[in-house]
C-alpha positions as CSV (number, residue, x, y, z in Angstrom):
1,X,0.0,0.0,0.0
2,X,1.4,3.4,-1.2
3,X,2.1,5.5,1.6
4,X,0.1,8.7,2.3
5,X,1.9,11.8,1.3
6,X,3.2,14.3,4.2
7,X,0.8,17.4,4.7
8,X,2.9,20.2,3.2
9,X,4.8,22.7,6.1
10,X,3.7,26.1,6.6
11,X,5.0,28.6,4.8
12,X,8.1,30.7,6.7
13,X,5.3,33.9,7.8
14,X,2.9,31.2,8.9
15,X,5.0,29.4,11.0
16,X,6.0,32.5,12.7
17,X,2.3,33.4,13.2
18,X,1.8,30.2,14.9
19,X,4.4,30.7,17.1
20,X,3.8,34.2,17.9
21,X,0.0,33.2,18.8
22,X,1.7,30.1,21.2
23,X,3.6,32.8,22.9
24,X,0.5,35.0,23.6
25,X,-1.2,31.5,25.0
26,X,1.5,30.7,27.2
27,X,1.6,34.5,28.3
28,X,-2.3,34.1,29.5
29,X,-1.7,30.4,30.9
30,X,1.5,32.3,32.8
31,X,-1.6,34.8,34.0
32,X,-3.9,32.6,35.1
33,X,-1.8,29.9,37.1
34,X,-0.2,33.3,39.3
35,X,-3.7,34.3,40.0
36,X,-4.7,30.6,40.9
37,X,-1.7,30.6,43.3
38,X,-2.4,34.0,44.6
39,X,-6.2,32.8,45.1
40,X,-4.7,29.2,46.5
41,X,-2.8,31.5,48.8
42,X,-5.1,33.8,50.3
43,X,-7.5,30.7,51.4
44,X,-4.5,29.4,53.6
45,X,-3.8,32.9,55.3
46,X,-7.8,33.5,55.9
47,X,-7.8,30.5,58.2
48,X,-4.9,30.9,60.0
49,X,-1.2,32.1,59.6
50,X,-0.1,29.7,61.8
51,X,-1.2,26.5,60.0
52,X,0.7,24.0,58.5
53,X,0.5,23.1,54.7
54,X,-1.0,19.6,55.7
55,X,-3.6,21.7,57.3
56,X,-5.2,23.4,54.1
57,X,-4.7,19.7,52.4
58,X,-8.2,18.7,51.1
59,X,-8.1,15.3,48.8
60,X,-12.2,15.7,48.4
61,X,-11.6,19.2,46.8
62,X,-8.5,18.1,44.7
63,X,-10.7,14.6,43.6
64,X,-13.3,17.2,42.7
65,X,-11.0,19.4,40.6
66,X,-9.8,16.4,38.6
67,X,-12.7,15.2,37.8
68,X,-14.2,18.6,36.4
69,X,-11.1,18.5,34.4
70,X,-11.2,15.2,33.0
71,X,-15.2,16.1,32.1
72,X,-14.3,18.7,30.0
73,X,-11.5,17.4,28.1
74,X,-12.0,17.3,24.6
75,X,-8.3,16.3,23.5
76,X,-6.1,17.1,21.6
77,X,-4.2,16.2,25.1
78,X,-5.1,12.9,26.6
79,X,-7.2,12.6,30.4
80,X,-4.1,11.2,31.5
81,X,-1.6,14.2,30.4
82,X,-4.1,16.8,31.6
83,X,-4.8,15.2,34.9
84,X,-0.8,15.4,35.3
85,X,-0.6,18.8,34.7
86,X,-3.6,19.9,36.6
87,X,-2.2,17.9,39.5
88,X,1.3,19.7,39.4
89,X,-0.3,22.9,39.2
90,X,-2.5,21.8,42.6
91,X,0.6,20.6,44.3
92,X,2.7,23.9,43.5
93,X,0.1,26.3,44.7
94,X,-0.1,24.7,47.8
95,X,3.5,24.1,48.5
96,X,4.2,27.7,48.6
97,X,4.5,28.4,51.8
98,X,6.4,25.0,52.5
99,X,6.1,21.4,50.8
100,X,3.6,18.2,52.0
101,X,6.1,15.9,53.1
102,X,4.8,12.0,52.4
103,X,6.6,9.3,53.1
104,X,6.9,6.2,50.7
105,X,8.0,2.6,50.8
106,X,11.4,3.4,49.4
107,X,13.6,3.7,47.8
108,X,13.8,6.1,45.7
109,X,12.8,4.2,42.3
110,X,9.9,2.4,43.1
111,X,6.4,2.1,42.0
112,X,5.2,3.6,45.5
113,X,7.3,6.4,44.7
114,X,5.5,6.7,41.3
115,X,2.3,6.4,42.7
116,X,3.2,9.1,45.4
117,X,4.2,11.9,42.7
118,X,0.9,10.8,40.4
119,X,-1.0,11.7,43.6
120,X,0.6,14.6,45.2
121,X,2.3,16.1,42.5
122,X,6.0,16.8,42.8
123,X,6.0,19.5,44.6
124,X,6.2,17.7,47.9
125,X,9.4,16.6,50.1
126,X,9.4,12.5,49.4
127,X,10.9,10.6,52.3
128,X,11.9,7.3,51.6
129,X,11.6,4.6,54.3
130,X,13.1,0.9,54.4
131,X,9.6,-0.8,55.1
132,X,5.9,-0.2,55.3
133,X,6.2,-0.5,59.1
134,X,8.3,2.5,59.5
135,X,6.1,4.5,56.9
136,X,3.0,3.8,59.4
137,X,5.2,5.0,62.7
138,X,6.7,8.5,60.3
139,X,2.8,9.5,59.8
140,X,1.8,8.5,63.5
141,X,4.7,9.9,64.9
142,X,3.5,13.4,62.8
143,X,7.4,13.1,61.5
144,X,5.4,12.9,57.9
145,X,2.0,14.7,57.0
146,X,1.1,11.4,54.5
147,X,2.3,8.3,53.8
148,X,2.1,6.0,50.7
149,X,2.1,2.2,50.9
150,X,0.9,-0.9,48.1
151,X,-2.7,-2.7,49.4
152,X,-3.0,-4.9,46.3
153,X,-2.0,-5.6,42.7
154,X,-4.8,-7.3,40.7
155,X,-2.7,-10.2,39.3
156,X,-1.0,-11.0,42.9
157,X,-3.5,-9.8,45.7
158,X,-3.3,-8.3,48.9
159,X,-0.3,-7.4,50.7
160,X,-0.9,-8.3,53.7
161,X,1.9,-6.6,55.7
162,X,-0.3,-2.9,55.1
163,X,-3.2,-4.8,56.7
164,X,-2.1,-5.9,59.3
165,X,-0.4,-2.4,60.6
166,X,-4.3,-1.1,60.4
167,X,-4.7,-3.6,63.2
168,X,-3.1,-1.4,65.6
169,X,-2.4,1.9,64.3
170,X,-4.3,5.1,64.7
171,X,-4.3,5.8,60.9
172,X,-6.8,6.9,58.5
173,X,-7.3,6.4,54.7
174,X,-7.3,9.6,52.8
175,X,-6.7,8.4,49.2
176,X,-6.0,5.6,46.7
177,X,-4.0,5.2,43.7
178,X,-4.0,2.6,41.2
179,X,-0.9,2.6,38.9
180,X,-0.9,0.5,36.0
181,X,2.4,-1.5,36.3
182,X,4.7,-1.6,33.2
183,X,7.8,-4.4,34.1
184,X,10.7,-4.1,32.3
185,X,13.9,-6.1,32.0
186,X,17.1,-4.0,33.0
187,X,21.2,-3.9,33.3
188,X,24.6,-2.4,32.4
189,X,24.7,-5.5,29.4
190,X,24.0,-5.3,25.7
191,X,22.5,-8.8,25.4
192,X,20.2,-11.1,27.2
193,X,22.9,-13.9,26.6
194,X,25.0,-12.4,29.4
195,X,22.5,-12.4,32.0
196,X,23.8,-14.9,34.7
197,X,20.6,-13.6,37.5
198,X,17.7,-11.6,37.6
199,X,16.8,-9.5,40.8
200,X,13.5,-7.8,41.4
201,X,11.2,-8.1,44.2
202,X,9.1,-11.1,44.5
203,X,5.8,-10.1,43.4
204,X,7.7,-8.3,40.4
205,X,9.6,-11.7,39.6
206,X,5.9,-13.3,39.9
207,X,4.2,-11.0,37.7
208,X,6.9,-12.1,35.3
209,X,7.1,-15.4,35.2
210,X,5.8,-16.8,32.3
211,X,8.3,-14.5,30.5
212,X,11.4,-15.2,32.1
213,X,10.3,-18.7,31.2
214,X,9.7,-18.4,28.0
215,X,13.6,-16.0,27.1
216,X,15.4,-16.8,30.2
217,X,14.7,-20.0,31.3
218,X,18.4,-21.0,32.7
219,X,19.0,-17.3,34.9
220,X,18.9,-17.6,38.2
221,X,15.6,-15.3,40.1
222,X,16.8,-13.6,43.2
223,X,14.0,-12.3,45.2
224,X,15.1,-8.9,47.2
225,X,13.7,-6.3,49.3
226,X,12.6,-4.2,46.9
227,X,12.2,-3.3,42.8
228,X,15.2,-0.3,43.8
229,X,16.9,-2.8,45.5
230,X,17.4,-5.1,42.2
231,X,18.1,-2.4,39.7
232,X,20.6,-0.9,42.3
233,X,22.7,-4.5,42.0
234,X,22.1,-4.4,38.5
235,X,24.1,-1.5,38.2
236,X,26.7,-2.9,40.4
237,X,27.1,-6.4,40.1
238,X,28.5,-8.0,36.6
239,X,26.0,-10.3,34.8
240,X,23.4,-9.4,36.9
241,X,20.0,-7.6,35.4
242,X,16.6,-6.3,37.2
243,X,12.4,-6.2,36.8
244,X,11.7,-2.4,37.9
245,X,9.9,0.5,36.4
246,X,10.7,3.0,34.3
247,X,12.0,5.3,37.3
248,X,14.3,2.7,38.3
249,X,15.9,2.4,34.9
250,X,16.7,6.3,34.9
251,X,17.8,6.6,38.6
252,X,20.4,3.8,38.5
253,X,21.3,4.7,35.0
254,X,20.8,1.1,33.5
255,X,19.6,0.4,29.9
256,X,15.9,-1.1,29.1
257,X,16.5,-5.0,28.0
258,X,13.4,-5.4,27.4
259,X,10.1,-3.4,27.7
260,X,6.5,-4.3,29.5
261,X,7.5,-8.0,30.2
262,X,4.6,-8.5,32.9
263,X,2.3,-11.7,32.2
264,X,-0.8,-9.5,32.0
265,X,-1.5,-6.4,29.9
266,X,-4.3,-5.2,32.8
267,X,-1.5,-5.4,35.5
268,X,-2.3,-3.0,38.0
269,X,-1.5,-2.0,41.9
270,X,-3.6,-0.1,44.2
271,X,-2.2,2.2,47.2
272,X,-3.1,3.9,50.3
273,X,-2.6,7.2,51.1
274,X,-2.7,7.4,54.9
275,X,-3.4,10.4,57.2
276,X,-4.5,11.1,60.2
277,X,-8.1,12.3,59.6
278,X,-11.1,11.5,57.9
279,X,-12.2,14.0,54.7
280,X,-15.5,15.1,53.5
281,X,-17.3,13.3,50.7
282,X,-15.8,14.3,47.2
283,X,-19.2,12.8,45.8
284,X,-17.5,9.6,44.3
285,X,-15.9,7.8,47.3
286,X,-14.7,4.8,48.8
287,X,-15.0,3.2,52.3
288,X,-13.2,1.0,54.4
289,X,-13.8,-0.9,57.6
290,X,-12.0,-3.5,60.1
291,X,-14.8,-5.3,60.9
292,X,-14.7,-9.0,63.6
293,X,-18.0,-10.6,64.8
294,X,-17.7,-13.2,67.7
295,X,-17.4,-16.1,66.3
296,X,-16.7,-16.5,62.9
297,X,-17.2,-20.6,63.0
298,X,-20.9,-19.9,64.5
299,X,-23.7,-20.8,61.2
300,X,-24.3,-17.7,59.5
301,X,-22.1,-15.2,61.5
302,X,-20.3,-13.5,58.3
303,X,-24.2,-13.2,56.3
304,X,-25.7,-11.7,59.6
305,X,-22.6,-9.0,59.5
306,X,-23.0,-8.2,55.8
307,X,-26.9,-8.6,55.4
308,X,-27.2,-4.5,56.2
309,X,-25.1,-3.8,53.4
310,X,-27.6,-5.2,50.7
311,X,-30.4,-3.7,52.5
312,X,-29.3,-0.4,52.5
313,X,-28.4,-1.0,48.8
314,X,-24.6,-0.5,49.5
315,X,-22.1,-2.6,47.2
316,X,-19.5,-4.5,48.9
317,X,-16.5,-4.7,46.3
318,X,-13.8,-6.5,48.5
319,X,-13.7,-8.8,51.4
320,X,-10.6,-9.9,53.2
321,X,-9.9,-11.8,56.7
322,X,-6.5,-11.7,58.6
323,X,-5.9,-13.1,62.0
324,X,-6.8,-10.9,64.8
325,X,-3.9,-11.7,66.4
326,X,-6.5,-12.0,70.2
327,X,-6.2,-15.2,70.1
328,X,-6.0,-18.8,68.0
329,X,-8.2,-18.8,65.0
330,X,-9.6,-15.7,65.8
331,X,-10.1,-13.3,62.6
332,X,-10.5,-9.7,61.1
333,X,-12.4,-8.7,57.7
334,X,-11.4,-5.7,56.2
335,X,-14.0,-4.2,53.8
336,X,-13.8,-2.0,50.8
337,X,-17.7,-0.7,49.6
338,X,-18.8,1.6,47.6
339,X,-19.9,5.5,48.9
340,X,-18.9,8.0,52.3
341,X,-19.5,6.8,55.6
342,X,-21.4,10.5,55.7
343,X,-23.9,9.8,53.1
344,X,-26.9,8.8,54.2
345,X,-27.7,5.5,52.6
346,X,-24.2,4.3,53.6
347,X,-24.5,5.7,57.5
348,X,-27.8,3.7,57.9
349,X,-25.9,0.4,56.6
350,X,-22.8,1.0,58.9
351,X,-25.0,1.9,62.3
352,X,-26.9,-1.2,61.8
353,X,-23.2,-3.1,60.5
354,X,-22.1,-2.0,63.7
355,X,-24.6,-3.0,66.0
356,X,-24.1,-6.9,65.2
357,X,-20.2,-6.2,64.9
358,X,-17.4,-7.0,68.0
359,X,-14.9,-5.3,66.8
360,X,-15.7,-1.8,64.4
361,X,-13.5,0.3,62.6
362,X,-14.0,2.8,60.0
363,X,-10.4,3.2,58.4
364,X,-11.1,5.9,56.1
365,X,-13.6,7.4,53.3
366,X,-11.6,8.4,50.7
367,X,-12.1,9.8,46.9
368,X,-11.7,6.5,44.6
369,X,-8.9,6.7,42.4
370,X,-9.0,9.7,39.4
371,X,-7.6,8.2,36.0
């Protein structure tokens, strides 16, 4: 098939006319983004002028915002790239006085880092910590304003370490992210043949496997701590290459083997953003609980817990039990549904939840996840 024929390039004087009308645009977008940061600014001093930036933080409002703009996109720019931009605008205006600062499961180089920066923009101070454990105590401790840690990725499930901190921690959900998860094969080499081990984290090497069965069938998989953590030997260790992200790749300074090598095209991972509040409704929300009734082994006990939810008409859209950790075969369920704790189908269904409950446990009502 004959190929179609280039569009012809402006003339000289046209192209300059385009480009002198780009510069007026940019002038007016320069305009309006001071006056949204002036406007941004003047709502933090009206409430106080000795509050904190954490303390003019509203994820309903910013959910709200994102939405309006993904409504009103009509292209040429994708949802994706204008949600970016509007987010970055969001998270400069309100760092002006000084920066959120959110900590991560580190390092630096990791999907939870991507998922933090898609969330909060970059204009935040990012701390990375060594474990989920110690991004729970930063937040608690009020040493961080946020944290970010992984709940689930849809091909592996739950990680169970970020439930079971809920089990004794103070914290509250104030967000979610879901990130779709692009793997990709990286090292210092210029050839698969010299491969000798592959290092990535284990749900990374799991996600993976049917293509490292398929090309590298012999290498040797060496589970580590972290995604970081394997492109970080990469760089260091001869004939030895990592499953990471994108980031990874450009923070270690390794070269892309091979691109989007995860099992499944749909691979995705959801995190929690966790605060120490609850939020108003943003008007498309999502609610969690930590939920126990007495005796889980009784007939019926988990359909007379749950029954108030179908009543009230509330969707239920994940279920998960975890030892209690009060005694020997003694369990938690930690519940995902659909709406705010504050509206008012969802508060009748909770009140009458929490009347047949032992244990109750509202760990946040948060905006869902703005893609």
């Amino acid at each position: 098939m004959p190929r179609k024929p280039r569009p012809p390039l402006p003339a000289p004087a046209a192209l300059e006319a385009v480009r002198a009308r780009i510069d007026a645009v940019d002038e007016q977008i320069h305009t309006l983004i001071s006056e949204r940061a002036r406007l941004a600014q003047s709502v933090g001093i009206s409430k106080t002028r000795e509050g904190r930036t954490v303390d003019f933080y509203r994820p309903e409002r910013e959910a709200q915002v994102l939405r309006r703009a993904r409504a009103r996109n009509r292209g040429p720019l994708a949802d994706a790239e204008v949600l970016r931009l509007f987010r970055e605008i969001m998270s400069a205006c309100l760092a002006q006085q000084e920066p959120l600062k959110v900590a991560f499961l580190g390092p630096e180089g990791t999907f939870t880092q991507t998922a933090l920066l898609t969330h909060f923009g970059h204009s935040v101070r990012a701390l990375a910590l060594a474990s989920i454990e110690e991004v729970f105590h930063e937040v608690e401790a009020g040493s961080a304003d946020f944290g970010v840690v992984p709940i689930e990725n849809s091909t592996e499930g739950t990680v169970n370490h970020t439930l079971d901190r809920f089990l004794s921690s103070p914290l509250k959900i104030c967000g979610e992210v879901e990130i779709r998860i692009r793997q990709h094969l990286m090292g210092t080499m210029d050839a698969l043949t010299r491969i000798v081990r592959v290092c990535s984290h284990p749900q990374s090497l799991a996600q993976c496997r049917g293509w490292l069965s398929e090309h590298l069938p012999e290498v040797e998989q060496v589970p580590v701590a972290s995604n970081a953590e394997g492109a970080r030997r990469a760089r260091d260790e001869r004939g030895t290459a990592a499953i990471a992200g994108a980031t990874a790749a450009e923070v270690y300074g390794l070269g892309v083997l091979a691109a989007e090598i995860e099992d499944r095209s749909d691979n995705t991972t959801r995190f929690l953003v966790l605060g120490r509040k609850l939020f108003p409704p943003s008007g498309v929300d999502r609610t969690t609980l930590l939920v126990s009734v007495g005796h889980t082994d009784a007939p019926g006990a988990l359909y007379r817990l749950l029954e108030p939810l179908a009543r009230h008409k509330v969707s239920l859209t994940r279920i998960e039990s975890r030892p209690s950790r009060r005694g020997k075969w003694d369990y938690v369920f930690f519940i995902d549904l659909e709406g705010h704790a504050e509206e008012r189908h969802v508060a009748r269904a909770l009140a009458a939840l929490k009347r047949r409950a032992s244990l109750f446990r509202i760990l946040g009502s948060y905006p869902r996840a703005v893609q």
